[in-house]
Structures are given as C-alpha cells and as structure tokens.
C-alpha positions as CSV (number, residue, x, y, z in Angstrom):
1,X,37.2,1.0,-23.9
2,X,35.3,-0.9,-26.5
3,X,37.5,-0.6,-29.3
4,X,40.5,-1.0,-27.6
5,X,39.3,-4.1,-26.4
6,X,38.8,-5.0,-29.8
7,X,42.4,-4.0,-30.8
8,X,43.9,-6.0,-27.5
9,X,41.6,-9.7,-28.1
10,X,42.3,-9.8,-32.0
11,X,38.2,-10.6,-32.1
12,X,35.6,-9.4,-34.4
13,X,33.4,-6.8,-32.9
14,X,30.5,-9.2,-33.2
15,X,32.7,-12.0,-31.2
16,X,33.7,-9.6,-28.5
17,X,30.2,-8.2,-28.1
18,X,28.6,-11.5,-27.3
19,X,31.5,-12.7,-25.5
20,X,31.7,-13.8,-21.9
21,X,35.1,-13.0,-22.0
22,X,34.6,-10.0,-23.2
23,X,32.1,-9.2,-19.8
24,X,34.8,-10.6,-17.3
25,X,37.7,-8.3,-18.9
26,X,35.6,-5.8,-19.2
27,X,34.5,-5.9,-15.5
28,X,38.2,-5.8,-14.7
29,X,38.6,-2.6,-16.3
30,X,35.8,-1.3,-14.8
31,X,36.5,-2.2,-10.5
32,X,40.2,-1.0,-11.5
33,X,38.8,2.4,-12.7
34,X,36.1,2.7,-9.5
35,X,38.6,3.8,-6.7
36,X,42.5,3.5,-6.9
37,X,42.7,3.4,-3.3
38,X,39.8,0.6,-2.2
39,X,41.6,-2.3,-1.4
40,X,38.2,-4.4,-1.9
41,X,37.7,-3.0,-5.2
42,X,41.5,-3.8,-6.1
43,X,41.3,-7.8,-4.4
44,X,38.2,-8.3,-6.5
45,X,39.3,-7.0,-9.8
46,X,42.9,-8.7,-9.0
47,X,40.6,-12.0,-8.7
48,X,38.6,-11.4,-11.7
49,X,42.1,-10.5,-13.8
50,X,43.2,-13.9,-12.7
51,X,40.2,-15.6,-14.1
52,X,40.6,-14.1,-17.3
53,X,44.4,-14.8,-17.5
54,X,43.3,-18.5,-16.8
55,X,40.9,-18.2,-19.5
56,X,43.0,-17.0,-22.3
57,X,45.8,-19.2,-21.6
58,X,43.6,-22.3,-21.4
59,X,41.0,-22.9,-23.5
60,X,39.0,-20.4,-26.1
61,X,36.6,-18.2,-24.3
62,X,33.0,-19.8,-25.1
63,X,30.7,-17.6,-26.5
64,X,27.4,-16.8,-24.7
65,X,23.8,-17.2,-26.4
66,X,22.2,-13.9,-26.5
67,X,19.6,-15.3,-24.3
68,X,22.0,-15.2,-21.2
69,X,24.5,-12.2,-22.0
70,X,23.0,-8.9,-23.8
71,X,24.2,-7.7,-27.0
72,X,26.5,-4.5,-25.6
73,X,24.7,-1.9,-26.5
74,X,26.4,1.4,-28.1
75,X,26.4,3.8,-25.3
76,X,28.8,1.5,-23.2
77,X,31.6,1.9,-25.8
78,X,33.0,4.6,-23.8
79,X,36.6,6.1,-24.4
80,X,39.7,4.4,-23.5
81,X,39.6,5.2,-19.4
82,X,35.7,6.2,-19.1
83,X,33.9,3.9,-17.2
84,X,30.6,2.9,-18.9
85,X,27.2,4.2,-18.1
86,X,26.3,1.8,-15.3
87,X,28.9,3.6,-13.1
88,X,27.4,6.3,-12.8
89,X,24.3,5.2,-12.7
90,X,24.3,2.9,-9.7
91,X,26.7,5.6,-8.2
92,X,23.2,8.5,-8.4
93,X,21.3,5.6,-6.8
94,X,23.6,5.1,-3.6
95,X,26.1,2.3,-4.5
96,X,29.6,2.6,-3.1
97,X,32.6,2.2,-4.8
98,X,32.7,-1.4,-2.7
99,X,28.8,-2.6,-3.6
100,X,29.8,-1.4,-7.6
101,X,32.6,-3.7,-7.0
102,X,31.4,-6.6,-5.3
103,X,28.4,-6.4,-7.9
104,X,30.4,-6.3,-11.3
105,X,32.6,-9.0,-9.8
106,X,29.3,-10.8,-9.0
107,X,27.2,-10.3,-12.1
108,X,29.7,-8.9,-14.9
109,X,27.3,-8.9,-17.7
110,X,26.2,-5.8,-15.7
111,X,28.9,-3.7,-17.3
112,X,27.0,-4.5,-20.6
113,X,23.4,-3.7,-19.8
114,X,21.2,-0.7,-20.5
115,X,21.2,1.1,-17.2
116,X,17.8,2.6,-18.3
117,X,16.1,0.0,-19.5
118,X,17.7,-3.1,-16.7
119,X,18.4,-1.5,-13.7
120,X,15.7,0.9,-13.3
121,X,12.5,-0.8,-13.3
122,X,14.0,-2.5,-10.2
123,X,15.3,0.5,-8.5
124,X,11.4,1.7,-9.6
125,X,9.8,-1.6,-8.5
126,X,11.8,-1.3,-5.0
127,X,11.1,2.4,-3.9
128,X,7.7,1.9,-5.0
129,X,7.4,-0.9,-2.1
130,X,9.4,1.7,0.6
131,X,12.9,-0.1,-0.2
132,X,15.0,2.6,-0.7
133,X,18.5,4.1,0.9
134,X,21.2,1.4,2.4
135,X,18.4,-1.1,2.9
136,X,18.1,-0.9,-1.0
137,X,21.9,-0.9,-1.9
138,X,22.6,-3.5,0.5
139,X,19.9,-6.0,-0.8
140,X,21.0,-5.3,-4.3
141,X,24.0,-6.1,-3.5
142,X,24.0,-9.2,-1.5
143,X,21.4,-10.4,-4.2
144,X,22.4,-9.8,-7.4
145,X,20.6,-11.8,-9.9
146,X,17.7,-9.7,-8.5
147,X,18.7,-7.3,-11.1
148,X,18.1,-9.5,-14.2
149,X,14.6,-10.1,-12.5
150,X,11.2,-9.5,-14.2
151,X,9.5,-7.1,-12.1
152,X,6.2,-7.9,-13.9
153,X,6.9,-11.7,-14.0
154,X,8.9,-12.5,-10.6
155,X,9.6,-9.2,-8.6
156,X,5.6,-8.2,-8.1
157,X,4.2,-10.8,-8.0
158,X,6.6,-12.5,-5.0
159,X,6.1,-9.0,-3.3
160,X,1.9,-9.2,-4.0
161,X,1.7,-13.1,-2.6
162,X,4.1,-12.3,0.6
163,X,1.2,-8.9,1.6
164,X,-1.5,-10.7,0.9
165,X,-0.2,-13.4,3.6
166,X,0.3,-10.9,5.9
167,X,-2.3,-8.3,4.9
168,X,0.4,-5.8,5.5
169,X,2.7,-3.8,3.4
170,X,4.6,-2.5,6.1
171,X,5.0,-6.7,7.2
172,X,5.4,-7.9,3.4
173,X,8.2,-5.2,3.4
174,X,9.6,-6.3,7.0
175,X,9.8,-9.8,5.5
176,X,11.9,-8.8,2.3
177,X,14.0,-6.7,4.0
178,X,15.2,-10.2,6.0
179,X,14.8,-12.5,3.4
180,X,15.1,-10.8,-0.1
181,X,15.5,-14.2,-1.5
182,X,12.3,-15.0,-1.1
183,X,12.1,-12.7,-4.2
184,X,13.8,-15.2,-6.0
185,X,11.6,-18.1,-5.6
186,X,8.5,-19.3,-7.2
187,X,6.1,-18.6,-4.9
188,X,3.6,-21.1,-5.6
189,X,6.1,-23.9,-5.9
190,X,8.2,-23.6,-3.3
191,X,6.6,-20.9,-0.1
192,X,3.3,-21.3,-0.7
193,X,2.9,-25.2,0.3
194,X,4.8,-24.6,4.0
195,X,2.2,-21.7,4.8
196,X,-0.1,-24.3,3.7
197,X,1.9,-26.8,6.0
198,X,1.6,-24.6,8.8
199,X,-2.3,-24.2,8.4
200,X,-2.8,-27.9,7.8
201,X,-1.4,-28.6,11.4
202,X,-3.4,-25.6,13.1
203,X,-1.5,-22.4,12.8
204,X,-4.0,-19.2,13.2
205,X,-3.4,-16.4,10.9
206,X,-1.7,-14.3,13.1
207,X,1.2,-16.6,13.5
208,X,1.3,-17.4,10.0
209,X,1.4,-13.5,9.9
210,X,4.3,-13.3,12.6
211,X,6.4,-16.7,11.0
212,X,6.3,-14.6,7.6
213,X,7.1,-11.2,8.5
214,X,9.6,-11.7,10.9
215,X,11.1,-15.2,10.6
216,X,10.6,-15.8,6.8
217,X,14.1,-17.4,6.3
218,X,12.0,-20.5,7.6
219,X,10.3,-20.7,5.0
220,X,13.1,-21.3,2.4
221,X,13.3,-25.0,2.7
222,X,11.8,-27.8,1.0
223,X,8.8,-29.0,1.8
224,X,9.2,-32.1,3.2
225,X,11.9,-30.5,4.9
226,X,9.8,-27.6,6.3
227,X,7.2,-30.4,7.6
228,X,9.5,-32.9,9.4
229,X,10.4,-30.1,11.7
230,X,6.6,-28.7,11.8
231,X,5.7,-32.5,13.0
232,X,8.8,-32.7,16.1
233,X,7.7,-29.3,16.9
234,X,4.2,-30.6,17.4
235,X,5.3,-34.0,18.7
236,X,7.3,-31.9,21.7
237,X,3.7,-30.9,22.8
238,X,3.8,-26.8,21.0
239,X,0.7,-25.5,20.4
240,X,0.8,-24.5,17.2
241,X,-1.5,-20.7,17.8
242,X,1.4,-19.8,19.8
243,X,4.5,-17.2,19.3
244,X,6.1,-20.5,21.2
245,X,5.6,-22.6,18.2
246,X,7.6,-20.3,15.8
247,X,11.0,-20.4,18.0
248,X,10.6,-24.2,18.6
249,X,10.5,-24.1,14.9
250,X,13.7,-22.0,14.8
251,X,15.8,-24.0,17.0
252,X,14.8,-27.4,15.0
253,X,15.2,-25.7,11.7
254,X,18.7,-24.3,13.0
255,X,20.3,-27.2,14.6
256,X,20.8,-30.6,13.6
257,X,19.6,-33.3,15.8
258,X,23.3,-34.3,16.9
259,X,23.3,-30.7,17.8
260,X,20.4,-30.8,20.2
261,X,21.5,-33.9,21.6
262,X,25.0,-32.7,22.5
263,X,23.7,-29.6,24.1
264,X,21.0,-31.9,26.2
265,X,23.9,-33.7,27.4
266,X,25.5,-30.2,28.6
267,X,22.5,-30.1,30.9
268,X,22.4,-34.1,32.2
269,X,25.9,-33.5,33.5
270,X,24.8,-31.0,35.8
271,X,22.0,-33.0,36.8
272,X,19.2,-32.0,34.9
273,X,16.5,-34.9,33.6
274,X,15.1,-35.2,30.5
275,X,11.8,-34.2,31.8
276,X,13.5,-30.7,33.4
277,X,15.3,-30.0,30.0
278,X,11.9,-30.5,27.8
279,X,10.2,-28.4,30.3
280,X,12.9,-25.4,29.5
281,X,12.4,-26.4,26.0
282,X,8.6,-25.5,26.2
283,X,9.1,-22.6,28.1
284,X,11.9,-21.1,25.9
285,X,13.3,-23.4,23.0
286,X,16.1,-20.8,21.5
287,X,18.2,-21.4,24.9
288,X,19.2,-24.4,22.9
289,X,20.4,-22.6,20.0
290,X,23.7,-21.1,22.3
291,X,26.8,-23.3,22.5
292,X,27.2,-26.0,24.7
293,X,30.1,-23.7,26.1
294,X,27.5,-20.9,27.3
295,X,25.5,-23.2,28.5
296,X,28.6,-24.8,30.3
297,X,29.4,-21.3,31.7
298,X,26.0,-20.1,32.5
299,X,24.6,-22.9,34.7
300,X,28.1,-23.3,36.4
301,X,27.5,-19.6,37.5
302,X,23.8,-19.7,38.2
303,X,24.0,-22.8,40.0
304,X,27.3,-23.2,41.6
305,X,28.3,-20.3,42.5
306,X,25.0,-18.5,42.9
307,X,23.3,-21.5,44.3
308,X,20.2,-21.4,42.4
309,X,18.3,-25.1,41.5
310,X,17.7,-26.5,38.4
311,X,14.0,-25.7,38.8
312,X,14.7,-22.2,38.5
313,X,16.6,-22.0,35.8
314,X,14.3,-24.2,34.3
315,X,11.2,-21.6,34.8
316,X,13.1,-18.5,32.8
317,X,16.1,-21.0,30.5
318,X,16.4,-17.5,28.6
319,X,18.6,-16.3,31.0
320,X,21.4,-18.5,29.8
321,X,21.2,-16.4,26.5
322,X,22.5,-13.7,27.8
323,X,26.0,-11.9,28.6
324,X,27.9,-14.1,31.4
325,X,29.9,-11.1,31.5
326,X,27.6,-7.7,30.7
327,X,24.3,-8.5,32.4
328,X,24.7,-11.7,34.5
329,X,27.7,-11.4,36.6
330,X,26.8,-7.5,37.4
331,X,23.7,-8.0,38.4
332,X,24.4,-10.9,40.2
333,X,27.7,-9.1,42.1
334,X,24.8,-6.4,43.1
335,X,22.8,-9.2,44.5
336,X,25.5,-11.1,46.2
337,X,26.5,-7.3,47.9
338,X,22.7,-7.0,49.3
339,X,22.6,-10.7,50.7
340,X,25.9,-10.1,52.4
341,X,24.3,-6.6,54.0
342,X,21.6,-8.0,55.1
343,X,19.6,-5.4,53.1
344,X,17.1,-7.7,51.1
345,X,15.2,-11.2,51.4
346,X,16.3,-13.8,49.4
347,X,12.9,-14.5,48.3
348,X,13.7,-10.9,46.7
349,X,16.5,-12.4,44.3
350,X,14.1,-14.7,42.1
351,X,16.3,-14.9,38.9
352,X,12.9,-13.3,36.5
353,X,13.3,-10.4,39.0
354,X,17.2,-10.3,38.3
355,X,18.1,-10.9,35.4
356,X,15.4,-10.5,33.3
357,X,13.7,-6.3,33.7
358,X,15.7,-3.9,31.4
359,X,18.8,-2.4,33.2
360,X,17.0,0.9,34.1
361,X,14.3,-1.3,36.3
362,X,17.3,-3.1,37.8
363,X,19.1,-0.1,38.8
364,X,15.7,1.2,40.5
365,X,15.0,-1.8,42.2
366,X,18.2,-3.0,43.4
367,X,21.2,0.1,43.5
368,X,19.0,3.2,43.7
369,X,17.0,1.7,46.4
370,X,19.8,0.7,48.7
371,X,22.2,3.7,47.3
372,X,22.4,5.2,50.8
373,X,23.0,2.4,52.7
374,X,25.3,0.4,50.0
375,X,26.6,3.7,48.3
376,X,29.7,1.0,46.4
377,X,26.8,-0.9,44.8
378,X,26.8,1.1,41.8
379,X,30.5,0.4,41.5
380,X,30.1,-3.1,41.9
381,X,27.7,-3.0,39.3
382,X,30.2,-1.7,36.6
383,X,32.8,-3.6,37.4
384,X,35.0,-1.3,39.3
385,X,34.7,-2.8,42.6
386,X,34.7,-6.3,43.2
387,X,33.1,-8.4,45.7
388,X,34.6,-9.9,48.6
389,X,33.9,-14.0,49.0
C-alpha cells in the first residue's frame, strides 16, 4: 500500500511518510478495505475520500512536524490490498469493523502507529484497572485521543487521583466508565479545585464520594462555573451532606436559568406558588429537568382528572418523571376501578402508595388483593380494558 501510494502522490518517500495527507488517504484505503458491506464504514471513508479530494485540488497538503504525526514505521508498508497491522490488532482486542471505522476516520494517524508500542500500553493500562470487553471498545472509541495518551504521564495518574477521592477502585472505575474524559484532563488544574469547591461549602466525604463516582460529568466545568451553581444550590436552602444536594446540583448544572423559569411557569398556571414549587424543588429537584410538556401532561392528569391537590403532588414531584402512559395512567385506571367498586378507602390511594412501590408491590396491593372481586382489574391494568367515566 505504501509504495503504491508513493507511485499514485508523485512524493518522495520521506514527504509521504511525514505527510498528513499521506494519513487521511491512507485511512481511506484502510475503512474501504474493513467490510465491503458496512454502510458506516463506506459513509465515513466516502467522507474522508472527499476531504482528500478537496485537499489535492486546493492547496498543497502541509506537512506535519514529527512531533504530531509518527514517522510510518516499516511494518505498515503492507502489500497493495493488505490492511496494515493496526487492523488486526484492534480487531484481536474487540473492535468492530464500525469502532475501526469511526476510529481511523477520527484519529487517522492511527493507521501509522506501532500497534505494539501505541496501542497496547493502553489496552494494558485499561484491563489492568477492570476496563475491558464493550465497556473498553466503546470508550476507546468515543474517546480517541485517549490512545495517544501517556499512561505514565496522564492515563495513571487521572485514574490514581479519581480512587484516591473515592477510596474505591471499584467507584474510581464506576466514574470512568461515565466520564472517560475526565482521563483527559489535568487533574490538578481543572477537577481537583471543584472537589475542593465542594468541601469549602461543607460537603462530607461521602457525598464528595457519591458526586464523583456516579455523577462525575459535574465535575467537567470551569471553576467558577462549577461554584456559581454550588452557591444557588446552597442559596435554595440544600444541605450540602445530602444525596439532595447532588441532584439540585444536576438540574442547575443541566438547565439554564431561562430554562427553569419557563418550567416554573408550567406550574403557576395551574396554580401552584412559588413557595409550593421551591418546596417540590427541595424535595426532588430533577422533576425540573422533564419538559414543560410532561409537566403540562402530568399535573393535567394528576390533578384534573384524578383530582389530586397541588400539596400532594408537591410531597412526591418525582412522580411527574415518570411514564404518563406505562406506569401512571395504569395504575391510576386500577385505582379509578376500585373507587368506583367501592372496594378501597380513598385515604388508600395516597399517590407515594400508587405510583411510587415497584410494579410487583402494586400488583399485590391493589389487583391481587381485589382479583376475586374485580377479576377485569388486571386487564385494566394492561390496557386491554378500559374504564368507564
């Protein structure tokens, strides 16, 4: 492939070697020889063709310093047709023909590195931790500069900072697995003054522990950032040594404040006060990450046509996270069927008791209960029966 390369460029072998056009042709070569039949793999090598079409129709290809692009070593000059060594190596360590794609199309100068001596150490570094399988492949993939990485300089020591937080492996590993780009960052510059942040304002150690491990992605922003949320979380009257503190945290860090004050208004119009809505927000602030349509849908059905008040929506506001249509109108069908019986209280319908217990306890308490007396409840339930007004 090399030397035909050569042949096809008019360039020097020196030229072509150090050349980012060599890497982006090459890499074309390479997705189009993967799989003839991936669609993916042809759409990303049709894409990179283009780029290289642009490229020698334009303006001379620039040559790379040797700093950023690898000399190519020998053992990738394969024969016209062979794809090079990298191939088959990330093929032995669970790539698909898709991730191979997506990665050369990515990071091309991977068709010119030593399999041995640049992809390894990181597929070493990352079973070492208990990385390995699709979890491995997949961050890999979605991550590629990770492969052109120091494990000694940036891979290790990101993983050693992150378990020392947590005092955890299996919690440092947790965290990686949902934020690999953590491994990307300088730890001391840009993570380790939020945890800081958070400590400075009171949080304990365990919800330090339980931010890092399994919210991490919080932790990515800049610091003043990261600390103009931490001080409206603490404004809103969180205690920071609470599991509490950490969503409220989510919902600021996810939604803008234009956001939060178009949902609010969702709320006013069906009479709620600003007092009410803060007092969901305390009890449960990621109700306020759903759209203002769910929220629209779920207190028209809670309140209007189940008749439930604001203050009890209020006391459980998670209940508007879930399915209007999988858990909230089945359930609530089942309840309406029990009223209309006469077979329960309605101080037996509290929406907690509803809504909220894992479908096998619901089926216990309210179909299984009653199946002799309501036999169609279980019907109802699925949707196969409906309800009469």
């Amino acid at each position: 492939m090399f030397g035909f390369l050569c042949k096809t460029l008019g360039r020097s072998a020196t030229d072509v070697r150090n050349s980012s056009f060599f890497l982006e042709v090459a890499s074309v070569v390479l997705i189009r020889g993967l799989s003839s039949s991936s669609k993916k793999i042809s759409k990303a090598a049709d894409k990179q063709k283009q780029k290289c079409l642009v490229n020698r129709r334009g303006s001379p290809p620039k040559i790379a310093s040797s700093s950023a692009f690898p000399q190519v070593h020998s053992h990738s000059e394969s024969p016209e047709g062979v794809p090079p060594p990298v191939v088959g190596f990330l093929k032995n360590h669970g790539f698909s023909d898709a991730q191979i794609s997506k990665l050369i199309t990515s990071l091309p100068r991977l068709v010119s590195c030593d399999p041995e001596q640049t992809l390894l150490p990181k597929i070493e570094f990352f079973n070492s931790i208990g990385i390995t399988g699709p979890d491995f492949t997949r961050i890999l993939t979605q991550n590629p500069n990770l492969w052109i990485r120091s494990v000694n300089k940036r891979l290790a020591p990101c993983y050693d900072f992150i378990k020392g937080v947590v005092s955890s492996e299996d919690k440092a590993v947790a965290s990686l697995k949902i934020a690999p780009r953590m491994l990307q960052s300088d730890m001391q510059t840009n993570i380790a003054p939020n945890i800081a942040s958070l400590r400075k304002f009171g949080a304990t150690q365990p919800i330090v522990s339980f931010l890092v491990s399994c919210h991490p992605t919080l932790l990515l922003r800049a610091k003043a950032n990261f600390e103009k949320h931490v001080r409206e979380v603490l404004d809103m009257g969180f205690d920071p040594k609470t599991s509490a503190f950490v969503h409220a945290l989510r919902m600021f860090v996810g939604t803008t404040e234009l956001t939060q004050e178009r949902k609010k208004a969702v709320f006013r119009r069906f009479g709620w006060s600003d007092d009410e809505i803060l007092s969901a927000l305390k009890t449960n602030p990621m109700f306020l990450t759903i759209s203002e349509k769910k929220i629209s849908d779920g207190l028209d059905f809670l309140m209007n046509k189940m008749g439930w008040q604001r203050d009890a929506v209020a006391r459980v506001p998670m209940v508007l996270c879930y399915s209007l249509n999988k858990r909230v109108i089945p359930r609530c069908s089942v309840v309406q069927v029990l009223q209309s019986e006469g077979l329960s209280r309605e101080d037996d319908f509290c929406l907690s008791s509803v809504l909220i217990p894992p479908e096998k306890v619901f089926l216990a308490r309210f179909v299984t209960k009653y199946e002799e007396q309501a036999p169609q409840l279980l019907n109802v339930y699925k949707g196969k029966l409906g309800v009469r007004e």
